[in-house]
N, C-alpha and C positions, 0 to 999 in steps of 0.2 A: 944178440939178446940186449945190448946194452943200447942199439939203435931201436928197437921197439921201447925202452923203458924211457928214453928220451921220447918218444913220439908220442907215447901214451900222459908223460908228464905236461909235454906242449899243448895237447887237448883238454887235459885237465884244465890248468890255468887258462884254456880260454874260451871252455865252457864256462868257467866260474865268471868271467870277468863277463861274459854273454846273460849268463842267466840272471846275474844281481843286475845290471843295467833292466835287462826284460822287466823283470819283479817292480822295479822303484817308476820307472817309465812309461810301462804301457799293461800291466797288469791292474786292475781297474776294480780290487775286490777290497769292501771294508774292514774285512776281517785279517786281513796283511795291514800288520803297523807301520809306522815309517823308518822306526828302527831297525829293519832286518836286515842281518849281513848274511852273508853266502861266504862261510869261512873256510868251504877246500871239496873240492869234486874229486870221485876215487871210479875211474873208469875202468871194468874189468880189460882183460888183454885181451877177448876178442873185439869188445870197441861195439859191446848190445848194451851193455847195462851201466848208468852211472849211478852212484851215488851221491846226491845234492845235501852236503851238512850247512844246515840253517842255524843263525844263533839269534838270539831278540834280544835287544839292550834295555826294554820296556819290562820292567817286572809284574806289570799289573797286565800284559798281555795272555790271551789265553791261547796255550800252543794248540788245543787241541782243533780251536778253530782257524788257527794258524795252517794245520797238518791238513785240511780239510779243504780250505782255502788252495795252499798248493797243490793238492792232489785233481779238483777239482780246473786249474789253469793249466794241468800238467800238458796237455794236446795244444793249449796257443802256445806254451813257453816251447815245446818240442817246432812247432811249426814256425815261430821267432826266431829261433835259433839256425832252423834249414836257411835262411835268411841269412842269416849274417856268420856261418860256417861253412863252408863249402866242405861239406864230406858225402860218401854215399850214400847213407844210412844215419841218423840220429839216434843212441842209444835210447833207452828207455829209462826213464829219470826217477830215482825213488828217493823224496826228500825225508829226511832224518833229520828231528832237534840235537843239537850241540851243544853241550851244556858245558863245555870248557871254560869259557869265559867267564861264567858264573863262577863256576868253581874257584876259578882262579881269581876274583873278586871277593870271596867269601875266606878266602886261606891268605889274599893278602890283609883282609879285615882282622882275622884273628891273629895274627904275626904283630901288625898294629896297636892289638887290645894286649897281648902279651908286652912288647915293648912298656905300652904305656902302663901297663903292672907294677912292671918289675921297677919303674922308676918311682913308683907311689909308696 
C-alpha cells in the first residue's frame, strides 16, 4: 500500500510540474493570465482521473473564463503531457479553482488590521 501511495505521490508532483510548465509555455489562450499557478494534482489510485487545482494571483481575473479556457486546452495539455511522461494511459484532467491562497491573503490582512487596532 505504502508503495502505491509513493507512486501515486511521484505522479502527482510531476504532473503538476508538467502541466504549469504546458499552461505558461505553449498554451496559447488569452483568457489564461500570466499569473496562474498549478498548486497540487490529486490522482485517483487507479491513475484515470486527476484533479488539477489552479490558483490566479490576478484579482481582476475572471475564473470563469479562466475554467473555460482550461477545460477547452484540456486535449493539448493531456497530449503535452504524453510527451513529456512516459506512462500508459494519461488520466483525465479536471481543473478546479483554488481559492487557498486568497483566503490565506484575506486572514493574513485581517490579523494585520487587528494588530494595527489594537495598537491605536
Amino acid at each position: 500500500m505504502v508503495l502505491a501511495t509513493n507512486r501515486i505521490n511521484r505522479l502527482n508532483e510531476e504532473l503538476k510540474r508538467e502541466i504549469s510548465e504546458i499552461i505558461h509555455k505553449s498554451v496559447k489562450d488569452p483568457r489564461i493570465p500570466d499569473f496562474v499557478s498549478v498548486t497540487r494534482v490529486e490522482t485517483s489510485k487507479d491513475m484515470k482521473h486527476a484533479k488539477v487545482y489552479i490558483s490566479v494571483l490576478d484579482n481582476n481575473a475572471d475564473t470563469k473564463d479562466l475554467e473555460a479556457a482550461l477545460k477547452s486546452a484540456t486535449g493539448f495539455i493531456k497530449k503535452e503531457i504524453a510527451k513529456g511522461v512516459k506512462m500508459r494511459f494519461i488520466p483525465e484532467l479536471q481543473f478546479i479553482m483554488d481559492h487557498s491562497i486568497e483566503y490565506g491573503m484575506r486572514m493574513a490582512k485581517l490579523i494585520d488590521d487587528l494588530k494595527n487596532a489594537e495598537r491605536e
